[in-house]
C-alpha positions, 0 to 999 in steps of 0.5 A, a space after each residue: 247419474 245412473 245408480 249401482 244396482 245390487 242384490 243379496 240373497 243366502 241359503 242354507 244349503 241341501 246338507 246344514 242345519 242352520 245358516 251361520 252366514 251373514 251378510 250386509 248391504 247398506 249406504 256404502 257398505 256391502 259385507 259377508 261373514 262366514 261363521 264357524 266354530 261348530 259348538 261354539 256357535 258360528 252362527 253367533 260369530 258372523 253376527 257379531 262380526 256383522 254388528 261391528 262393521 255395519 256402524 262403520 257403515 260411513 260416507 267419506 269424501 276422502 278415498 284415502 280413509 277408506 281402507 282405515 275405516 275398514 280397518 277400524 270395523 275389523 279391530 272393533 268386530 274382534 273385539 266384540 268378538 273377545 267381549 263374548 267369549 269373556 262373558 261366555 268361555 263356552 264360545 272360546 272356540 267361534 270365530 269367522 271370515 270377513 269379506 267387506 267393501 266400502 264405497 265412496 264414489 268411484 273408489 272402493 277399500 276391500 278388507 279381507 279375512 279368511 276365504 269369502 271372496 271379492 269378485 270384479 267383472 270387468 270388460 268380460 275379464 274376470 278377476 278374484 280381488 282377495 286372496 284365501 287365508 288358507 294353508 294351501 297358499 303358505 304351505 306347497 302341496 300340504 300332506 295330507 293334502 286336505 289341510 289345504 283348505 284350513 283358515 290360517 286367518 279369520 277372526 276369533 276373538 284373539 288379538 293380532 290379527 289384520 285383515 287384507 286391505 286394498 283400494 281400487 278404482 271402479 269403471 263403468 259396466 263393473 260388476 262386484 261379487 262377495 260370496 261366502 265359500 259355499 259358492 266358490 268352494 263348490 262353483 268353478 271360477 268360470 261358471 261363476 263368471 258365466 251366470 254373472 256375464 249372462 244375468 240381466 241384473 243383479 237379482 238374477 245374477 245372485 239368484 243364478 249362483 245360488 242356484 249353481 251351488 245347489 245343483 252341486 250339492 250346496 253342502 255349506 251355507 251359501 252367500 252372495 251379493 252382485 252389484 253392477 256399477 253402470 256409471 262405474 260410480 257408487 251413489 249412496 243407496 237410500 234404500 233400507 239396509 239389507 241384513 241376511 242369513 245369522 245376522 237376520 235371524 239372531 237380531 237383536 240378540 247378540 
């Protein structure tokens, strides 16, 4: 059994401050969280949301538990999320998007809140797995016509919200992509497919969009992981787990 390759890279853009992304590879569990509550610190609630889902970080024999289990990241990522804003009102406003998938085997449970994105290449066809939790798809031609892209879900410490989940099947030659919109917001759906098609592995796949979001401008923080199951069939990855971006860089402070 041939393992799934995966790779993991973020930036902080040509225009940002500071990098309010996070991402997360582990065992089983491969994440992104796009911050967001300028002030009140995005930076803050993307680690936050990272901290909650990676203990769910779990191997499970049985696939249909797996959308549960990733149910149960997000409830307790929203309710650390509440723990903060109870201890500091200040970060009332924080809040973030949540793009996760879980493996056990040759399934996979997506959960999804906001508009990061999950990707699947597969036999050259190229298909997003998620939707935006944006105005744009409740609201038919929004006025003006830039509310189009507002967060109608993400997670911001209020109670109520449920994430997006679905389980698929993996096959062999698959490719995965989970990307914060500082890639898809900026990079067209098919230049995207075009650097993963063309990439040797995933490290030159994550490296390649990084890159094509740079050379559109990269105003936002940008963050993918690629994974490539040439088995079509997730070993436990016995390699350290990889942490970027917020969740790095404001570790062990949350």
């Amino acid at each position: 059994m041939t393992p799934a390759r995966v790779a993991a890279a973020t930036s902080i853009g040509l225009v940002r401050k500071r990098n309010e992304d996070s991402a997360y590879v582990g065992r089983w569990l491969c994440a992104v969280a796009d911050g967001m509550g300028g002030h009140a610190a995005g930076d803050m609630a993307s680690t936050t949301v990272i901290d909650a889902v990676r203990a769910f970080d779990l191997a499970e024999s049985d696939p249909n538990r797996l959308t549960m289990i990733l149910n149960a990241g997000v409830r307790a990522a929203n309710e650390q999320l509440a723990d903060k804003v109870r201890a500091n009102p200040d970060l009332g406003g924080m809040g973030s998007t949540l793009a996760a998938m879980l493996w056990s085997g040759t399934h996979v449970a997506i959960a999804n809140l906001g508009d990061s994105r999950v990707y699947r290449l597969r036999d050259g066809a190229f298909r997003r797995l998620t939707e935006d939790h944006v105005v744009g798809n409740l609201v038919h031609d929004p006025m003006p016509a830039e509310i189009g892209d507002y967060l109608v879900r993400f997670l911001d410490a209020r109670p109520g919200w449920s994430p997006d989940l679905t389980l698929h099947v993996a096959r062999p030659g698959d490719w995965y992509l989970i990307c914060s919109d500082g890639l898809s917001g900026f990079v067209n759906a098919e230049a995207i497919r075009e650097a993963v098609v063309g990439a040797a592995d995933p490290d030159q796949a994550v490296s390649d969009l990084i890159r094509l979001a740079h050379e559109a401008g990269a105003p936002d923080n940008v963050t993918v992981i690629a994974m490539d199951l040439r088995d079509g069939t997730w070993e436990e990855r016995d390699e350290s787990p990889i942490l970027l971006g917020a969740a790095a860089s404001l570790a062990g402070t949350t």
